[in-house]
C-alpha positions as CSV (number, residue, x, y, z in Angstrom):
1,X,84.9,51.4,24.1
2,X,85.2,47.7,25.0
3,X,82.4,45.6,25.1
4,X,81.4,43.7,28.6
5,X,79.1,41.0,28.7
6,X,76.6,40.8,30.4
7,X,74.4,37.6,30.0
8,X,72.0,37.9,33.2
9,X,72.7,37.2,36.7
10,X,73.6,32.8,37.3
11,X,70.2,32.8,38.4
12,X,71.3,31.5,41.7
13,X,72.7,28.2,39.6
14,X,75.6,26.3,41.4
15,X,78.5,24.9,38.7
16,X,77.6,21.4,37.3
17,X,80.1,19.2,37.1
18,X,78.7,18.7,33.1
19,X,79.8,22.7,32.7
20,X,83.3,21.1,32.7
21,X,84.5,21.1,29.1
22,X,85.4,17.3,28.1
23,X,88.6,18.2,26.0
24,X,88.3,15.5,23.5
25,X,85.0,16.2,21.9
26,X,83.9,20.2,20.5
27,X,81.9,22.1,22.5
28,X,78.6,23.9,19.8
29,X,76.3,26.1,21.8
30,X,72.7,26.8,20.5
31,X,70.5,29.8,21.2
32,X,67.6,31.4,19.7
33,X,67.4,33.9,22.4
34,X,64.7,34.3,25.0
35,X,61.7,35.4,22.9
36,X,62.8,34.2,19.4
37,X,61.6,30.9,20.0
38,X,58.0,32.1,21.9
39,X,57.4,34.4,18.6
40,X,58.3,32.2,15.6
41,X,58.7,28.5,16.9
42,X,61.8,26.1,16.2
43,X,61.9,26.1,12.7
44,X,65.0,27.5,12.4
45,X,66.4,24.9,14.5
46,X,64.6,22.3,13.2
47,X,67.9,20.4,12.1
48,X,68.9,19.6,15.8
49,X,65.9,17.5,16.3
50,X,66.7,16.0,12.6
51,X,70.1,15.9,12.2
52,X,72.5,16.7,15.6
53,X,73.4,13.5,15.8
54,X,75.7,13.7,12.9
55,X,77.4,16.8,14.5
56,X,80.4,15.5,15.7
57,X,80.2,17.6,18.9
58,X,78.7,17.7,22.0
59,X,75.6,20.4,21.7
60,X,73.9,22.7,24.2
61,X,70.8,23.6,23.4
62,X,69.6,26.7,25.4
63,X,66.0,26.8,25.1
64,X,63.8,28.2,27.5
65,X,61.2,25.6,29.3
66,X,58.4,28.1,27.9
67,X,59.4,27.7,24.1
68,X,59.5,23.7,23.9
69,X,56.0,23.0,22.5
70,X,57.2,22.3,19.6
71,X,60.2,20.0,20.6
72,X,60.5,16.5,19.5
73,X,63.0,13.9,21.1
74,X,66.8,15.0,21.0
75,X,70.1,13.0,20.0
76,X,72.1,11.9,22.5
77,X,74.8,14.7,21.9
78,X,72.0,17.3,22.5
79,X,71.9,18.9,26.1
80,X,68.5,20.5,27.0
81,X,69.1,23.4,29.1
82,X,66.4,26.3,30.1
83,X,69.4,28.7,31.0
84,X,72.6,28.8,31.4
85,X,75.8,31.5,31.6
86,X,76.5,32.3,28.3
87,X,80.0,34.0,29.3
88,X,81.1,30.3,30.9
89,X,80.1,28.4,28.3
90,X,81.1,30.4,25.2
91,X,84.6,31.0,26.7
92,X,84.6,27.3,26.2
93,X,83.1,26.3,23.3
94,X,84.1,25.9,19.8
95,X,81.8,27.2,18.0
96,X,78.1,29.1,18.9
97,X,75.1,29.2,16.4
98,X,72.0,31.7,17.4
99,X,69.8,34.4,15.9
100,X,71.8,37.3,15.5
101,X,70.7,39.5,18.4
102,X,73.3,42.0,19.6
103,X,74.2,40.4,23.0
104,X,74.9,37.0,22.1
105,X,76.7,38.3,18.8
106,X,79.0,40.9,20.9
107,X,79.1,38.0,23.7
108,X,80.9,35.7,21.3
109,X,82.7,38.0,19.6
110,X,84.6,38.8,23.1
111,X,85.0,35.5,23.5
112,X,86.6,35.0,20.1
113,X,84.2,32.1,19.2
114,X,83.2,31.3,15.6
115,X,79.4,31.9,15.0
116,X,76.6,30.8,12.6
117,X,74.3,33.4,12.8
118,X,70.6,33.9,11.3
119,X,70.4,37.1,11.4
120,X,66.6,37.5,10.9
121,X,64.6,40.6,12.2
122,X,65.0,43.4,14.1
123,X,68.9,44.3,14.1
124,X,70.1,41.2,13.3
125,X,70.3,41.3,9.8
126,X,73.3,43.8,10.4
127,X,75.0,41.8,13.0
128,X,74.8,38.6,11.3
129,X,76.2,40.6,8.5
130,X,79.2,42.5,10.4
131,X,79.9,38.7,11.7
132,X,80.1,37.2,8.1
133,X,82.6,40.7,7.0
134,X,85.3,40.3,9.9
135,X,85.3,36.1,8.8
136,X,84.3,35.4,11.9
137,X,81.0,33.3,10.9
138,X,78.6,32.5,8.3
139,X,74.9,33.0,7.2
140,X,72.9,29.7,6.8
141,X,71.2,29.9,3.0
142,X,68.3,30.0,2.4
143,X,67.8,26.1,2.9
144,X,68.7,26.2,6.3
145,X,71.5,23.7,8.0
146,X,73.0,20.6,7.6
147,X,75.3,18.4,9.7
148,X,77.3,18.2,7.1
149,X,77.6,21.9,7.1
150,X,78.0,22.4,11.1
151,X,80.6,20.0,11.1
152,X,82.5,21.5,8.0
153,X,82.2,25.0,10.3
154,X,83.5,23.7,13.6
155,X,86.4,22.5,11.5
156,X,87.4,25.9,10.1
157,X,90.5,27.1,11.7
158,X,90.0,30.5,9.4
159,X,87.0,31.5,11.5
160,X,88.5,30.5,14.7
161,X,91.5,33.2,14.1
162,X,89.2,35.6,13.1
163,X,87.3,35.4,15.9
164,X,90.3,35.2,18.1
165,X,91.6,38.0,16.5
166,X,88.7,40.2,16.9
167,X,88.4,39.2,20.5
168,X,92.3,40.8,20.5
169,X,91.0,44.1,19.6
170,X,88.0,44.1,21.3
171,X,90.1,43.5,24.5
172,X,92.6,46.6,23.4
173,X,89.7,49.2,23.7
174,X,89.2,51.6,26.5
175,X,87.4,50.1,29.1
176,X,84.0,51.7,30.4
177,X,85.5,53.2,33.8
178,X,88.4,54.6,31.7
179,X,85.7,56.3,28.8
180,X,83.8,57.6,31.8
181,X,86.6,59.2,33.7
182,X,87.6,61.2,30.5
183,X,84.2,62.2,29.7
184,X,84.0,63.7,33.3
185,X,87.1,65.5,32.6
186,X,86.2,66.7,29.2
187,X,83.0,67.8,31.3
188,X,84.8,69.6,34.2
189,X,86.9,71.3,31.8
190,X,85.0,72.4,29.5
């Protein structure tokens, strides 16, 4: 059955003129999720207050106001932003790194964006992992990221197709209304 994000209601938000892809300059969304970052900090995004700047890119960091205690200043490339509508912006972006949890992995995967993934607790270790099989994304190492190696990623056209071409056969599949109309059938006939 095909997959249908669902990212939240826009919160009431109105579109921002910045929501407007520039299309010179790559698009890298980042997201630990909405508890992630409450339960085990920023560490594993320690690298955009280190390193972003050397990300050729323009980065949006999703991060709710709740979880920023631990936030030092940001590059310039860095947008700060408490939420935002994954679906708009991933259908954009070239490339999307967060934690691993189903709904942002599925949510990309319909999108057909490249991922860096953490995949750490809970069922993400199997996500991350399904991502990193179809070539769709990798799985920082133990050391964590780079710039170096963000950079190296958004520049991957191997991941991109992959992606794209799961995105193809995610689209192919039966949608809900059509799954629930045959089960009711299967029902009414027996």
């Amino acid at each position: 059955m095909q997959y249908v994000p669902y990212n939240g209601n826009n919160g009431g938000a109105v579109w921002e003129e910045w929501w407007e892809r520039t299309p010179d300059r790559k698009r890298l969304l980042v997201s630990l999720g909405t508890v992630k970052p409450m339960v085990d900090g920023l560490d594993l995004i320690s690298w955009v207050m280190d390193s972003a700047g050397e990300v050729d890119a323009e980065i949006i960091l999703h991060l709710p106001a709740n979880a920023r205690s631990d936030l030092r200043s940001l590059p310039p490339n860095v947008r700060l932003v408490d939420w935002l509508p994954m679906g708009v912006f991933l259908n954009g972006a070239d490339g999307f790194i967060h934690h691993g949890g189903a709904g942002n992995t599925l949510t990309a995967l319909h999108a057909g964006i490249p991922q860096i993934v953490f995949g750490q607790g809970a069922d993400r270790p199997v996500n991350a992992r399904a991502v990193v099989e179809r070539g769709c994304g990798i799985i920082p190492g133990k050391s964590g990221l780079t710039s170096s190696m963000i950079n190296t990623f958004l520049g991957n056209r191997a991941l991109r197709e992959a992606s794209q071409e799961v995105a193809a056969e995610m689209a192919a599949q039966p949608c809900p209304t059509e799954v629930a109309k045959k089960l009711i059938a299967m029902l009414q006939h027996g």
